[in-house]
C-alpha positions, -999 to 999 in steps of 0.1 A, spaced: 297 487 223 265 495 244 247 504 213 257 471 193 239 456 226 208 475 220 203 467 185 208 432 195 184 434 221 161 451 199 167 425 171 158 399 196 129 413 211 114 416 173 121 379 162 105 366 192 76 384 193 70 375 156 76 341 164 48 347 198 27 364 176 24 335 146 24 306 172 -4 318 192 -22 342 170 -25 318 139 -57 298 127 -60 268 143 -64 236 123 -102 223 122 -105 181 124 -121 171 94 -146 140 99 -144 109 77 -176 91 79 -178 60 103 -190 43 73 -159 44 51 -137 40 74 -148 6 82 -149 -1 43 -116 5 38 -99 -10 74 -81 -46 63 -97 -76 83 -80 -100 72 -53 -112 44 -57 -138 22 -24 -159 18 -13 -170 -14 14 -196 -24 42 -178 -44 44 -173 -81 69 -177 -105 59 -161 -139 81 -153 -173 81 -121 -180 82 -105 -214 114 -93 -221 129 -101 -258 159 -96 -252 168 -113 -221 149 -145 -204 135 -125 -171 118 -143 -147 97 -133 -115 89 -155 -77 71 -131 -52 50 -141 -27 16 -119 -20 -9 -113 7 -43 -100 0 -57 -77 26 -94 -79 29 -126 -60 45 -138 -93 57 -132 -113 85 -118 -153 75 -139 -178 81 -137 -201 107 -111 -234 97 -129 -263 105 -109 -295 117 -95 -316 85 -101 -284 60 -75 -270 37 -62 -234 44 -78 -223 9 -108 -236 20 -106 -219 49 -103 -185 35 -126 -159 23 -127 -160 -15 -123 -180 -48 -83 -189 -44 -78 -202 -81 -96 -171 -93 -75 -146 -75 -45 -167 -84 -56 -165 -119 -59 -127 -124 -25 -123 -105 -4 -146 -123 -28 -127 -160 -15 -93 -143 24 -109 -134 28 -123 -166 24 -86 -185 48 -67 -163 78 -54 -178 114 -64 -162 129 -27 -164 94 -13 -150 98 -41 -117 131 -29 -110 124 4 -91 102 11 -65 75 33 -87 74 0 -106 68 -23 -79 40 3 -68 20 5 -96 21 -31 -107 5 -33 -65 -23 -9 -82 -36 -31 -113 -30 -59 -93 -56 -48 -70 -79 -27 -95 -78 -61 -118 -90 -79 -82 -118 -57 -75 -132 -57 -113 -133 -97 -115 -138 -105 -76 -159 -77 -63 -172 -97 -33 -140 -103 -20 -131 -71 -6 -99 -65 -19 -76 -34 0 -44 -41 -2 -19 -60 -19 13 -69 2 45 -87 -14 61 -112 12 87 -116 -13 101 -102 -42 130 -117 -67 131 -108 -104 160 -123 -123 169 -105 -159 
Protein backbone atom coordinates (compact mmCIF):
# COMPACT_ATOMS: atom_id res chain seq x y z
CA UNK A 1 0.00 0.00 0.00
CA UNK A 2 2.58 2.68 1.08
CA UNK A 3 4.51 2.03 -2.10
CA UNK A 4 1.31 2.34 -4.55
CA UNK A 5 1.29 5.89 -2.59
CA UNK A 6 4.71 6.69 -3.63
CA UNK A 7 4.42 5.97 -7.07
CA UNK A 8 1.47 8.05 -7.10
CA UNK A 9 3.11 10.76 -5.45
CA UNK A 10 5.97 10.41 -7.73
CA UNK A 11 3.49 10.23 -10.81
CA UNK A 12 2.13 13.46 -9.63
CA UNK A 13 5.04 15.35 -8.83
CA UNK A 14 6.27 14.50 -12.61
CA UNK A 15 2.93 15.68 -14.39
CA UNK A 16 2.95 18.84 -12.65
CA UNK A 17 6.21 19.93 -12.99
CA UNK A 18 5.98 19.18 -16.79
CA UNK A 19 2.92 21.06 -16.86
CA UNK A 20 5.13 24.15 -14.58
CA UNK A 21 7.78 23.65 -16.76
CA UNK A 22 5.76 24.20 -20.33
CA UNK A 23 3.61 27.01 -18.87
CA UNK A 24 6.19 29.13 -17.61
CA UNK A 25 9.22 28.06 -19.48
CA UNK A 26 7.60 28.27 -23.11
CA UNK A 27 8.16 31.13 -25.77
CA UNK A 28 6.05 33.79 -25.34
CA UNK A 29 3.83 34.99 -28.23
CA UNK A 30 5.33 38.28 -29.93
CA UNK A 31 2.25 41.03 -31.05
CA UNK A 32 2.52 41.32 -34.58
CA UNK A 33 1.76 45.11 -35.83
CA UNK A 34 -0.71 45.69 -38.67
CA UNK A 35 -0.06 49.10 -40.08
CA UNK A 36 -2.35 51.98 -38.87
CA UNK A 37 -2.86 52.54 -42.51
CA UNK A 38 -4.70 49.32 -43.40
CA UNK A 39 -6.52 49.03 -40.70
CA UNK A 40 -8.34 52.10 -41.34
CA UNK A 41 -8.85 50.82 -45.06
CA UNK A 42 -10.47 47.98 -44.20
CA UNK A 43 -12.79 49.23 -40.90
CA UNK A 44 -16.70 49.62 -42.28
CA UNK A 45 -17.96 53.29 -41.95
CA UNK A 46 -20.83 53.01 -43.00
CA UNK A 47 -23.55 50.56 -45.00
CA UNK A 48 -25.20 51.34 -47.89
CA UNK A 49 -28.94 50.09 -47.73
CA UNK A 50 -30.49 48.51 -50.61
CA UNK A 51 -34.15 47.71 -51.31
CA UNK A 52 -34.55 43.89 -51.67
CA UNK A 53 -34.25 41.85 -54.78
CA UNK A 54 -36.15 39.25 -56.21
CA UNK A 55 -34.25 37.55 -59.17
CA UNK A 56 -34.93 34.10 -61.31
CA UNK A 57 -32.54 31.91 -61.00
CA UNK A 58 -31.27 29.49 -63.52
CA UNK A 59 -32.36 26.26 -62.80
CA UNK A 60 -33.95 24.04 -65.78
CA UNK A 61 -35.44 21.87 -64.15
CA UNK A 62 -37.42 23.68 -61.53
CA UNK A 63 -38.62 27.56 -61.61
CA UNK A 64 -36.28 28.86 -58.48
CA UNK A 65 -36.56 32.09 -57.46
CA UNK A 66 -34.48 34.38 -54.94
CA UNK A 67 -35.74 37.82 -52.46
CA UNK A 68 -32.82 38.81 -50.12
CA UNK A 69 -32.27 41.96 -48.78
CA UNK A 70 -28.43 43.35 -48.69
CA UNK A 71 -26.39 45.97 -46.89
CA UNK A 72 -23.23 47.24 -48.31
CA UNK A 73 -20.53 48.05 -45.72
CA UNK A 74 -18.35 50.85 -46.71
CA UNK A 75 -14.84 52.69 -45.86
CA UNK A 76 -16.60 55.91 -46.10
CA UNK A 77 -18.58 57.94 -43.93
CA UNK A 78 -22.56 58.79 -45.54
CA UNK A 79 -23.13 61.98 -46.47
CA UNK A 80 -25.09 64.23 -44.72
CA UNK A 81 -29.27 63.85 -45.72
CA UNK A 82 -30.37 67.14 -46.42
CA UNK A 83 -34.05 68.11 -45.64
CA UNK A 84 -36.55 66.92 -48.67
CA UNK A 85 -33.66 64.41 -50.15
CA UNK A 86 -34.30 60.79 -50.93
CA UNK A 87 -32.28 58.16 -48.80
CA UNK A 88 -30.38 57.08 -52.15
CA UNK A 89 -29.50 60.41 -52.59
CA UNK A 90 -28.41 60.57 -49.37
CA UNK A 91 -25.94 57.78 -49.57
CA UNK A 92 -22.41 57.35 -50.65
CA UNK A 93 -22.38 55.88 -54.11
CA UNK A 94 -24.13 55.26 -57.53
CA UNK A 95 -27.41 53.17 -56.11
CA UNK A 96 -28.71 51.93 -59.71
CA UNK A 97 -25.13 50.90 -60.43
CA UNK A 98 -24.60 48.85 -57.39
CA UNK A 99 -28.05 47.53 -57.84
CA UNK A 100 -27.23 46.63 -61.29
CA UNK A 101 -24.06 44.52 -60.73
CA UNK A 102 -25.90 42.71 -57.76
CA UNK A 103 -29.06 41.79 -59.44
CA UNK A 104 -26.00 40.77 -62.98
CA UNK A 105 -24.28 38.64 -60.04
CA UNK A 106 -28.03 37.21 -58.40
CA UNK A 107 -29.21 36.38 -61.47
CA UNK A 108 -26.13 33.67 -62.27
CA UNK A 109 -26.20 31.89 -59.00
CA UNK A 110 -27.13 28.34 -58.96
CA UNK A 111 -30.25 27.19 -56.60
CA UNK A 112 -28.37 23.90 -55.25
CA UNK A 113 -25.04 26.18 -54.66
CA UNK A 114 -27.44 28.95 -52.45
CA UNK A 115 -28.67 26.32 -50.33
CA UNK A 116 -25.73 25.78 -47.91
CA UNK A 117 -23.82 27.95 -46.08
CA UNK A 118 -20.36 27.63 -48.37
CA UNK A 119 -22.82 28.72 -51.02
CA UNK A 120 -24.18 31.68 -49.52
CA UNK A 121 -20.49 32.64 -48.72
CA UNK A 122 -18.97 32.68 -51.75
CA UNK A 123 -21.80 34.17 -53.77
CA UNK A 124 -21.00 37.19 -50.57
CA UNK A 125 -17.38 37.05 -52.37
CA UNK A 126 -18.16 37.84 -56.16
CA UNK A 127 -20.71 39.88 -55.00
CA UNK A 128 -18.26 42.14 -53.48
CA UNK A 129 -15.14 41.38 -55.88
CA UNK A 130 -17.76 42.26 -58.87
CA UNK A 131 -18.45 45.75 -56.57
CA UNK A 132 -14.93 46.71 -56.22
CA UNK A 133 -14.06 46.04 -60.15
CA UNK A 134 -17.05 48.35 -61.49
CA UNK A 135 -17.38 50.83 -58.40
CA UNK A 136 -13.89 51.23 -57.07
CA UNK A 137 -14.64 54.57 -55.43
CA UNK A 138 -17.14 53.30 -53.37
CA UNK A 139 -15.31 51.45 -50.91
CA UNK A 140 -16.88 48.27 -50.80
CA UNK A 141 -16.00 45.74 -47.49
CA UNK A 142 -18.59 43.89 -46.77
CA UNK A 143 -21.64 42.51 -48.04
CA UNK A 144 -24.34 41.64 -45.36
CA UNK A 145 -27.79 39.79 -46.27
CA UNK A 146 -30.75 41.24 -44.14
CA UNK A 147 -32.68 38.56 -45.59
CA UNK A 148 -32.48 35.54 -47.36
CA UNK A 149 -35.45 33.29 -49.06
CA UNK A 150 -34.80 31.04 -52.09
CA UNK A 151 -37.80 29.05 -53.28
CA UNK A 152 -36.85 25.87 -55.67
Amino acid sequence: MGTLILVLVAVLLTVGGNAAVFFFLRPKATPVEVPKAAVVENKVKSTLHLETFVVNLPDPEHHAYLRVGIEIGLNKEEKEKKEGEKPEAAGPGPVPEVRDTVIAVLSESKPDELLTAEGKKALKEELTKKLREKLPELGVQEVYFTEFLMQH
